[in-house]
DRENDO-1510 file (C-alpha; in Angstrom, 1 decimal, always signed):
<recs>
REC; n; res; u; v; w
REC; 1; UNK; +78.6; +87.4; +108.2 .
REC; 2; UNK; +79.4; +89.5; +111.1 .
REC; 3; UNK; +81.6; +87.9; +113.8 .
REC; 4; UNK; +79.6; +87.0; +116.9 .
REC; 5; UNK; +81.0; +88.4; +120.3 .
REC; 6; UNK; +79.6; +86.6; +123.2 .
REC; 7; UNK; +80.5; +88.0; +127.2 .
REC; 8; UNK; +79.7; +85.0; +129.7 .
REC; 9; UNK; +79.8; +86.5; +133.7 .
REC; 10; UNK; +80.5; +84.6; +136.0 .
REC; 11; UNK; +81.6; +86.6; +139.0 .
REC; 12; UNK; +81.4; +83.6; +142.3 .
REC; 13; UNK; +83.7; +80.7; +143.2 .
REC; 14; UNK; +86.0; +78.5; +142.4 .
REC; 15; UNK; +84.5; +75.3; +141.6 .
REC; 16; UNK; +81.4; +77.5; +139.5 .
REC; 17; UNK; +83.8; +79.0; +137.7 .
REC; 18; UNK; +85.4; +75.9; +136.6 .
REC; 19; UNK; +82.4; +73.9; +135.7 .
REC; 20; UNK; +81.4; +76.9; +133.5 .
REC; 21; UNK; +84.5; +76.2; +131.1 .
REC; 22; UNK; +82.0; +73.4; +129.3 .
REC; 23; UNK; +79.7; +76.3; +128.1 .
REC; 24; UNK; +83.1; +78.9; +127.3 .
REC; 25; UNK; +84.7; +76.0; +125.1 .
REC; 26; UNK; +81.0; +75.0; +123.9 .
REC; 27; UNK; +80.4; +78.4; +122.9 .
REC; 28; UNK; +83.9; +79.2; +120.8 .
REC; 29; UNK; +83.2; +75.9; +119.0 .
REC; 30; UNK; +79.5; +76.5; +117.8 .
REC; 31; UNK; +80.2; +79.9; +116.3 .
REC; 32; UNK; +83.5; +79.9; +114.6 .
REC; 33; UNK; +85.4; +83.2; +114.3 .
REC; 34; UNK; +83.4; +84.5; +117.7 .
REC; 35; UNK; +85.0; +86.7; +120.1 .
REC; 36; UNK; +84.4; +85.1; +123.5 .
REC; 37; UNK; +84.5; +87.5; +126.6 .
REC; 38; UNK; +84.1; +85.9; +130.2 .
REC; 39; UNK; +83.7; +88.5; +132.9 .
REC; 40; UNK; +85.2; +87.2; +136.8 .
REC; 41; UNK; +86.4; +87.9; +140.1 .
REC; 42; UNK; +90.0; +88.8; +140.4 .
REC; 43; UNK; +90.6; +85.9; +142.7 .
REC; 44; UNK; +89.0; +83.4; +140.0 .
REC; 45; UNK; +90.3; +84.9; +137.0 .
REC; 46; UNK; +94.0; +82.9; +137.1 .
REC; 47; UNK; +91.4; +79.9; +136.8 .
REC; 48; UNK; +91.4; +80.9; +132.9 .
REC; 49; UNK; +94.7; +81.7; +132.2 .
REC; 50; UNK; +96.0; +80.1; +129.2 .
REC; 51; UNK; +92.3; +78.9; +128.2 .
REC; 52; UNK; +92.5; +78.9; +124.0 .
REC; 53; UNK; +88.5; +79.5; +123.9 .
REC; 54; UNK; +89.0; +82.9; +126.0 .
REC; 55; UNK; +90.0; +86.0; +123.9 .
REC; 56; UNK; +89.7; +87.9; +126.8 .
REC; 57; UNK; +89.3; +88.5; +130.5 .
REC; 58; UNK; +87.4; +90.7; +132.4 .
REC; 59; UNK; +87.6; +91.4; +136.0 .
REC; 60; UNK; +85.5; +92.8; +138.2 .
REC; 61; UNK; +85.6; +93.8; +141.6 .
REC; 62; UNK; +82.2; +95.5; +142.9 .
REC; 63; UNK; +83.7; +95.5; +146.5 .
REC; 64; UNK; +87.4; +96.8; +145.6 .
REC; 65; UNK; +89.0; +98.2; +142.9 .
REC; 66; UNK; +85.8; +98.4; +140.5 .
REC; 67; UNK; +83.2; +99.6; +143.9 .
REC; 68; UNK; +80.7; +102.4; +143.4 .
REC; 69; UNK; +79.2; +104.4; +140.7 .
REC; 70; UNK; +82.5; +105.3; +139.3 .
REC; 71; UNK; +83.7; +102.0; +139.1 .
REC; 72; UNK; +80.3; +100.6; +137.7 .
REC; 73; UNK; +80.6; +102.7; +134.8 .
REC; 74; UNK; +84.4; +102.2; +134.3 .
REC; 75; UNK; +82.8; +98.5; +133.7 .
REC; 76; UNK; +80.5; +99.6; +131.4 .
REC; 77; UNK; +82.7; +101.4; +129.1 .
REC; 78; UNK; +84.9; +98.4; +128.9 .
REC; 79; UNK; +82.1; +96.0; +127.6 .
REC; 80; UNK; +80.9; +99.0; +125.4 .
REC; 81; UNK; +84.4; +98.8; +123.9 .
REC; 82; UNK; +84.2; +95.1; +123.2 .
REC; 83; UNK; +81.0; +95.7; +121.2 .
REC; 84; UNK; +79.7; +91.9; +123.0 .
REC; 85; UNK; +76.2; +91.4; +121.2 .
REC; 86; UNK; +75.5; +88.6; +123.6 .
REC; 87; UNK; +75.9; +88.4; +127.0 .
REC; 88; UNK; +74.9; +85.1; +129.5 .
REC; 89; UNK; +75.1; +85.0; +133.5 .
REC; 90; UNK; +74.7; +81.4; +134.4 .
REC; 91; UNK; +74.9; +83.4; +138.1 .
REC; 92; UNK; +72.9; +86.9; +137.6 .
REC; 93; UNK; +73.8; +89.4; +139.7 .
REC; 94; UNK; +71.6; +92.5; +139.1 .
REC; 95; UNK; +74.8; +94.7; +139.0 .
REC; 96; UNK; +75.6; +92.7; +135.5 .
REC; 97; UNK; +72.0; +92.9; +134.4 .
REC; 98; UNK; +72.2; +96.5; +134.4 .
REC; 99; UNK; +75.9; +96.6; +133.3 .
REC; 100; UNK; +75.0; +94.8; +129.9 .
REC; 101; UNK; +72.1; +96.9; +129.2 .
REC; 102; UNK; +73.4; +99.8; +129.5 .
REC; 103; UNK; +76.7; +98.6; +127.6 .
REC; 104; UNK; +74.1; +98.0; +124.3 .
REC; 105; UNK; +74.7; +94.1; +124.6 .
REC; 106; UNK; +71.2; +93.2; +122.7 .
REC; 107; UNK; +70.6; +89.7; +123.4 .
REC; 108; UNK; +71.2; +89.1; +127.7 .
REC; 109; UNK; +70.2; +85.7; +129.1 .
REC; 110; UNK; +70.5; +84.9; +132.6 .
REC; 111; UNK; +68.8; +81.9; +135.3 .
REC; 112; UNK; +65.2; +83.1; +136.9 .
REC; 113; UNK; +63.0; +85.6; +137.1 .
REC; 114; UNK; +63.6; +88.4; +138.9 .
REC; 115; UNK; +62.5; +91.7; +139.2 .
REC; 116; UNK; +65.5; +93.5; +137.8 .
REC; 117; UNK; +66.1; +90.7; +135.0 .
REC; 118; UNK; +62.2; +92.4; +134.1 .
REC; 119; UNK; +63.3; +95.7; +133.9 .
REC; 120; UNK; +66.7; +95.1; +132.3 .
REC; 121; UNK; +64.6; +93.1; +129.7 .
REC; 122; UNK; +66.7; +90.0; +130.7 .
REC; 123; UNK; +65.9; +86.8; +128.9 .
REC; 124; UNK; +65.7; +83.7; +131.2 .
REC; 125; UNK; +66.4; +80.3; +132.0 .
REC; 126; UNK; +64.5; +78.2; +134.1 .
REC; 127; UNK; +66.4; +75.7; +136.3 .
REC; 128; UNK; +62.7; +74.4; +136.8 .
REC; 129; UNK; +63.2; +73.7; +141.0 .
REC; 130; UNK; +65.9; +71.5; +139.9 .
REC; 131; UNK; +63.3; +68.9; +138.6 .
REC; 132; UNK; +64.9; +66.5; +137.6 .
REC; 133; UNK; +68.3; +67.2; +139.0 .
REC; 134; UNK; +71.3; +67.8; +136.9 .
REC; 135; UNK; +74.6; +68.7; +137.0 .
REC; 136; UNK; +75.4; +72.4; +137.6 .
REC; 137; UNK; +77.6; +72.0; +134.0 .
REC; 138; UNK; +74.5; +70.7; +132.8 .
REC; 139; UNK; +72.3; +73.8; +133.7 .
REC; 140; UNK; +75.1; +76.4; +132.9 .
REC; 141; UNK; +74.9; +74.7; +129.0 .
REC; 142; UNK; +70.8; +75.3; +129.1 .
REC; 143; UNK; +71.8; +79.3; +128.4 .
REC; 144; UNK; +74.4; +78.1; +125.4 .
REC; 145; UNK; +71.7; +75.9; +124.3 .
REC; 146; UNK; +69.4; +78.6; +124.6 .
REC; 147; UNK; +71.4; +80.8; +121.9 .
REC; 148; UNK; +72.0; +77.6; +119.1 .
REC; 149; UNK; +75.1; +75.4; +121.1 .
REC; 150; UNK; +74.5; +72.0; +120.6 .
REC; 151; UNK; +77.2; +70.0; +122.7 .
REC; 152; UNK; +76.3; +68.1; +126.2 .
REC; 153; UNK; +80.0; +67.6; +126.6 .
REC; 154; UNK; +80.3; +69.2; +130.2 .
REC; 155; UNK; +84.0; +68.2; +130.7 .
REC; 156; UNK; +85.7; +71.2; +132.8 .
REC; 157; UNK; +89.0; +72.2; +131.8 .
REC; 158; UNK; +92.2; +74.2; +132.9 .
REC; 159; UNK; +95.7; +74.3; +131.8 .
REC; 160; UNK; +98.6; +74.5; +132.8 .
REC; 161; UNK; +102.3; +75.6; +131.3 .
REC; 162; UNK; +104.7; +73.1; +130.9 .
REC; 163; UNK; +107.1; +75.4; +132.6 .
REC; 164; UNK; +104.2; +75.2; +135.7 .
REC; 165; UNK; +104.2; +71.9; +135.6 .
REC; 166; UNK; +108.5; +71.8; +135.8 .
REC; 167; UNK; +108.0; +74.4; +139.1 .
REC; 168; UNK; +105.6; +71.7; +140.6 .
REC; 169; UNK; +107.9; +68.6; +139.9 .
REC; 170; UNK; +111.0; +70.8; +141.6 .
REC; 171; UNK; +108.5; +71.2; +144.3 .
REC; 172; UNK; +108.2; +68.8; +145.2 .
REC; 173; UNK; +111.5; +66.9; +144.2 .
REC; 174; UNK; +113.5; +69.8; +146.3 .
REC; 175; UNK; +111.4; +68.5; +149.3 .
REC; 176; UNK; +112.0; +65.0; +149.3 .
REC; 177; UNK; +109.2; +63.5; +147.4 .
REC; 178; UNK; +109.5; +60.6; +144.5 .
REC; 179; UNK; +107.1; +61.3; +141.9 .
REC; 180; UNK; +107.4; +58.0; +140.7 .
REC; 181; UNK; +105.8; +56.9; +143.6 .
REC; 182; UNK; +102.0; +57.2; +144.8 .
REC; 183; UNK; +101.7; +61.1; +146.0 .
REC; 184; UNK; +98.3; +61.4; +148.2 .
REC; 185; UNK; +96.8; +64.9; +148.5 .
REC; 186; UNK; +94.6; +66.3; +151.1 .
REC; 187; UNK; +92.4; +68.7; +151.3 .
REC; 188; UNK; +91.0; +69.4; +154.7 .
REC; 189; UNK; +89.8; +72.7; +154.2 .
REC; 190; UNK; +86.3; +74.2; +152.6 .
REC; 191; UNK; +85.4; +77.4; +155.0 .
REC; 192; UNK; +81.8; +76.4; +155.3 .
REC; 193; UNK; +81.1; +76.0; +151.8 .
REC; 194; UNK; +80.5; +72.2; +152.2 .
REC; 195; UNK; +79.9; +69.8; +154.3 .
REC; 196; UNK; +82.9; +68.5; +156.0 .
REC; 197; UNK; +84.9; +66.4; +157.7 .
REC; 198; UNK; +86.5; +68.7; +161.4 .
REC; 199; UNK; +90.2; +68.9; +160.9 .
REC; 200; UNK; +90.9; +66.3; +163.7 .
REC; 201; UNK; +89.1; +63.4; +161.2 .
REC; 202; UNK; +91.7; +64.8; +158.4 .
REC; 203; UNK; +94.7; +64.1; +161.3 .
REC; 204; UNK; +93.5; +60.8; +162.0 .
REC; 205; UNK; +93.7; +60.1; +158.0 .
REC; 206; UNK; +97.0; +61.7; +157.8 .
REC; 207; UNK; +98.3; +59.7; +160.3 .
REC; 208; UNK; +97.2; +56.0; +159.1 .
REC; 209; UNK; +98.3; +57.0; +155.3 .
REC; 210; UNK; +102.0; +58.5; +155.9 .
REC; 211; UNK; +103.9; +55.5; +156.4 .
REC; 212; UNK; +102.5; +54.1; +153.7 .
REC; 213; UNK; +102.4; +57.6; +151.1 .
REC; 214; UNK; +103.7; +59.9; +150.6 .
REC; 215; UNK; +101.8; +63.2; +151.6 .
REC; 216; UNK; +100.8; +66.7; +150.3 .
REC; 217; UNK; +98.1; +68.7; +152.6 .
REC; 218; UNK; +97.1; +71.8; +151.0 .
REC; 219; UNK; +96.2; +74.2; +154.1 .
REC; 220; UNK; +95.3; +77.3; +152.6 .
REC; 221; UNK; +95.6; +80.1; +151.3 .
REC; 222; UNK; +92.2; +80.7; +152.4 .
REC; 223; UNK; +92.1; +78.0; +155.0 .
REC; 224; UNK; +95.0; +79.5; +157.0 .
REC; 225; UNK; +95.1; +78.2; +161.0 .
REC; 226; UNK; +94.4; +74.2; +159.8 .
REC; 227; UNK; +98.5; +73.6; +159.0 .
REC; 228; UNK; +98.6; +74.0; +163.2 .
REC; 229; UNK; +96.8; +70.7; +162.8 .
REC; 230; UNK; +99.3; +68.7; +161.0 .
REC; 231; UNK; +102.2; +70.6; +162.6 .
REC; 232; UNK; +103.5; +66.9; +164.0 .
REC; 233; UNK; +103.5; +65.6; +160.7 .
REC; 234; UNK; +105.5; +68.2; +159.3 .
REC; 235; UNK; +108.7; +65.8; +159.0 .
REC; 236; UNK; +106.7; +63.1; +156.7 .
REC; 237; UNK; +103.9; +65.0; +155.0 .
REC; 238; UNK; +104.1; +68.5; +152.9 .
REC; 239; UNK; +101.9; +70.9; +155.0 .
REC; 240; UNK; +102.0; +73.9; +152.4 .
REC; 241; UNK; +99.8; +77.0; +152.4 .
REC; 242; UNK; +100.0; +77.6; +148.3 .
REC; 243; UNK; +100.6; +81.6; +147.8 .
REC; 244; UNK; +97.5; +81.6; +145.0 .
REC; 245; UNK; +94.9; +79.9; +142.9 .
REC; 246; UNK; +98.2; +79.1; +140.1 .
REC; 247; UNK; +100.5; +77.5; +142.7 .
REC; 248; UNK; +98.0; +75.6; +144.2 .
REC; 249; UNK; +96.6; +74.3; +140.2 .
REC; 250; UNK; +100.5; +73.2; +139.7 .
REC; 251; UNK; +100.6; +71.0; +142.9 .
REC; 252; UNK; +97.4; +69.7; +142.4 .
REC; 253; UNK; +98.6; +68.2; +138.8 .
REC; 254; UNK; +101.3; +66.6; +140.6 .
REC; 255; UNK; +99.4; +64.2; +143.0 .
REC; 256; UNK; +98.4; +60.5; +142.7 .
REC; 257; UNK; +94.8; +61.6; +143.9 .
REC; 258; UNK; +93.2; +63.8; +145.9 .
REC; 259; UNK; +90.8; +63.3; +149.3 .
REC; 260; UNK; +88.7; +66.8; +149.3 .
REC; 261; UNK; +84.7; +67.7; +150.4 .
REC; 262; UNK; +82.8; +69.6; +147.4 .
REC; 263; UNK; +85.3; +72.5; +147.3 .
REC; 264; UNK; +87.0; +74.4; +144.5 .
REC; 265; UNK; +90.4; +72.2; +145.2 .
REC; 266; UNK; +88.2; +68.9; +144.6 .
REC; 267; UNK; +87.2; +71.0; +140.7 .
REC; 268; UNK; +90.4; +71.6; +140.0 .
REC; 269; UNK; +91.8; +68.3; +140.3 .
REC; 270; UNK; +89.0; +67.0; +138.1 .
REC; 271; UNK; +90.1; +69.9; +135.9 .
REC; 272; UNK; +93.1; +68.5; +135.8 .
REC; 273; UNK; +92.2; +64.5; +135.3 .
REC; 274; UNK; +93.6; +64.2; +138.7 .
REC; 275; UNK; +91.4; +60.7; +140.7 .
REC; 276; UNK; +89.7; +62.4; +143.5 .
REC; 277; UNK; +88.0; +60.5; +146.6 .
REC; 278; UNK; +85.4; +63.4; +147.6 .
REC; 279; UNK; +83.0; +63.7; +150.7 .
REC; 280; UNK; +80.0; +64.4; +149.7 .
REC; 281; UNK; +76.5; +65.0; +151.3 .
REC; 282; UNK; +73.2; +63.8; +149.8 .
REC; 283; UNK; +71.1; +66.6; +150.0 .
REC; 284; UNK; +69.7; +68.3; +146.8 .
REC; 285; UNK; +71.6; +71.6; +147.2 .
REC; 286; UNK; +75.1; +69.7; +147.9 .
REC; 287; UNK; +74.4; +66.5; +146.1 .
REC; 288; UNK; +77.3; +64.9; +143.7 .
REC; 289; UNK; +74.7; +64.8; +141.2 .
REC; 290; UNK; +74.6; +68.4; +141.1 .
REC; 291; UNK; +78.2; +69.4; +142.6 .
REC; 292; UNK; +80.2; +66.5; +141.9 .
REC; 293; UNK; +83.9; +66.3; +139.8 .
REC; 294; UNK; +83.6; +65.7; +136.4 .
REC; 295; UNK; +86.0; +63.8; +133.6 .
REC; 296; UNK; +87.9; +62.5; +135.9 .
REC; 297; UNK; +88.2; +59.0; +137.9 .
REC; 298; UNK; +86.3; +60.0; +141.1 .
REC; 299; UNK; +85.5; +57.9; +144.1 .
REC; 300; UNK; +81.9; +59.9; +145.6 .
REC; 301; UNK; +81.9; +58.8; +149.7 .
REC; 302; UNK; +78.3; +59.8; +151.2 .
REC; 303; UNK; +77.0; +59.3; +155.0 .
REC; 304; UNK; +75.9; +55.6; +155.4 .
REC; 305; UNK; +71.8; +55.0; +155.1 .
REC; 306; UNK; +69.8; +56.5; +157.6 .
REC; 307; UNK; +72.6; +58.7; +159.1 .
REC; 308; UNK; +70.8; +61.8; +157.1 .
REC; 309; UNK; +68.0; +60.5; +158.9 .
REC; 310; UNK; +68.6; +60.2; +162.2 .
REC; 311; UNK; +71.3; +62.3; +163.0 .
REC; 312; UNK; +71.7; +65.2; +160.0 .
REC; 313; UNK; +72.5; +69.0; +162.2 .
REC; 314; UNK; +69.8; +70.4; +159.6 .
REC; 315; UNK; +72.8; +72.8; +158.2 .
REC; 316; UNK; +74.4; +70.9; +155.7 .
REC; 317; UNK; +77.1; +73.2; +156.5 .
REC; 318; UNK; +77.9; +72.5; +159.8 .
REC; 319; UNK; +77.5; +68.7; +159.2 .
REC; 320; UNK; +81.1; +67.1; +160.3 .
REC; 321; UNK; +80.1; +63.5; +158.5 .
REC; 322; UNK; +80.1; +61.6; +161.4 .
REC; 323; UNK; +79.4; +58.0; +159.8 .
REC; 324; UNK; +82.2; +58.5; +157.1 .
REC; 325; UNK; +84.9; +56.6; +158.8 .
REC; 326; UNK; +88.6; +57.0; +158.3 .
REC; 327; UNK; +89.0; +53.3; +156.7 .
REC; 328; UNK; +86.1; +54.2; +154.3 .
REC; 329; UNK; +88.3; +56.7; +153.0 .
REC; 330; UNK; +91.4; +54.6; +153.1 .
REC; 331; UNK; +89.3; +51.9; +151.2 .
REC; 332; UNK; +88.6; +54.5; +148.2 .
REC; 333; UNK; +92.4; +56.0; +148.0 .
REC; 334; UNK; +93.8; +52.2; +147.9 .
REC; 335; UNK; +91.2; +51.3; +145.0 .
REC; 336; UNK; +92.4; +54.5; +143.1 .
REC; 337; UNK; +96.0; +53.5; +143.9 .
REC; 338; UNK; +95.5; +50.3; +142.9 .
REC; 339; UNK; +94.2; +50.7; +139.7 .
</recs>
């Protein structure tokens, strides 16, 4: 039987990048002996490092190092070299539609209809108006589903070194913390992904928990400015901008749980079976039901009834959660704690 080699694309954020490591470990396991390929950003790729279901990585660039007709077909050639035979974008991009045609990847299966997935003789997958409403894990699956894979475990995963986990613990040991003891993380930052919280709400939450917790407020690295925020706190909390995606993964595995809005930081904690307490907005296209962390203990806070109502900006974006209180997140950290 001839060895199956399966490419999965995936070239956005974060937390889609994560919840796509259900179908990557759902696809090794339903064809034994397979090659699995995943194609992503440079930013995300450290996201996959270590993953046993990966053979390899591909990264790709369009606006840097792999831009413009040169670097498109310096991309093509590599997945012509890989011989994939299958090839699924649970985010198509027409740049990758054309990319796996012209590599000679037979069988290419994306989400929609559109008119380049026509002409690139694009299979598709219909997220049918998101009727009824899944999980985003749920609808990356339908396109391993729709080449044999039987699983519905959508449990996300990433992993860490043990030596990774050592830096973290000397970390934080080096600056003061007792690991023993209950480590709160914060993470007050999303850059207009999400609805959130401003970063005066986060202070106030900072300020009722550090007597009582220790603290570790991630500020960055793509959220640089907010540590000016939490300057005053900078004797009793950890206000740390992490240098990338593999630093911040370490401290994440290192706290008691994590307060976060619908972010990449909130995906990796539930990566990482870390408890989150997440801010979360009820809308279809930010709901929990389609956005929220999976495997993990999770505490989901939404706006009180009739806020969305009355009072919603009409930009989920811009919405700063007004009726999400302080003490309702104090409530959810102390049940987490507790338990």
């Amino acid at each position: 039987m001839n060895q199956r080699r399966i490419l999965i694309i995936r070239p956005d954020r974060i937390g889609d990048v994560i919840l796509t490591t259900p179908l990557i470990k759902a696809v090794k396991r339903s064809f034994p002996g397979s090659f699995v390929g995943v194609m992503v950003s440079s930013y995300t790729a450290p996201l996959l490092d270590g993953n046993p279901h990966i053979d390899v990585i591909i990264t790709d660039d369009p606006e840097g190092k792999d831009a413009g007709k040169s670097g498109f077909w310096k991309q093509v050639m590599t997945l012509r070299k890989y011989k994939f035979d299958t090839g699924l974008m649970p985010l198509p991009r027409e740049r990758h539609a054309w990319m796996m045609l012209l590599a000679g990847i037979r069988t290419r299966i994306g989400v929609g209809g559109k008119i380049y997935q026509i002409l690139t003789g694009t299979k598709s997958v219909s997220r049918n108006k998101y009727i009824p409403l899944r999980h985003e894990a749920d609808y990356v699956m339908d396109l391993g589903r729709r080449i044999g894979v039987t699983t519905d475990e959508l449990i996300p995963e990433v992993f860490l070194t043990d030596e990774e986990r050592r830096e973290a613990k000397t970390f934080f040991e080096e600056r003061g913390i007792n690991l023993s003891k209950p480590l709160v993380g914060l993470n007050p930052g999303s850059k207009g992904s999400s609805p959130n919280w401003p970063p005066e709400k986060y202070v106030q939450l900072a300020e009722q928990l550090v007597d009582n917790v220790q603290l570790f407020i991630n500020v960055g690295p793509k959220n640089s400015g907010l540590e000016k925020y939490f300057a005053h706190l900078n004797t009793k909390a950890i206000v740390h901008i992490p240098n990338d995606i593999r630093e911040l993964m370490r401290l994440v595995s290192q706290v008691s749980v994590l307060v976060a809005p619908s972010t990449g930081t909130l995906h990796i904690a539930a990566a990482l079976k870390i408890p989150t307490v997440a801010l979360f907005c009820p809308l279809t296209a930010c709901s929990p039901q389609l956005w929220g962390p999976l495997g993990n203990t999770a505490e989901i806070i939404l706006p009180p009834e009739g806020y969305c109502q009355h009072r919603c900006p009409g930009n989920p974006k811009i919405c700063p959660f007004e009726d999400i209180t302080v003490s309702m997140v104090v409530e959810r950290i102390n049940k987490i704690l507790k338990n």
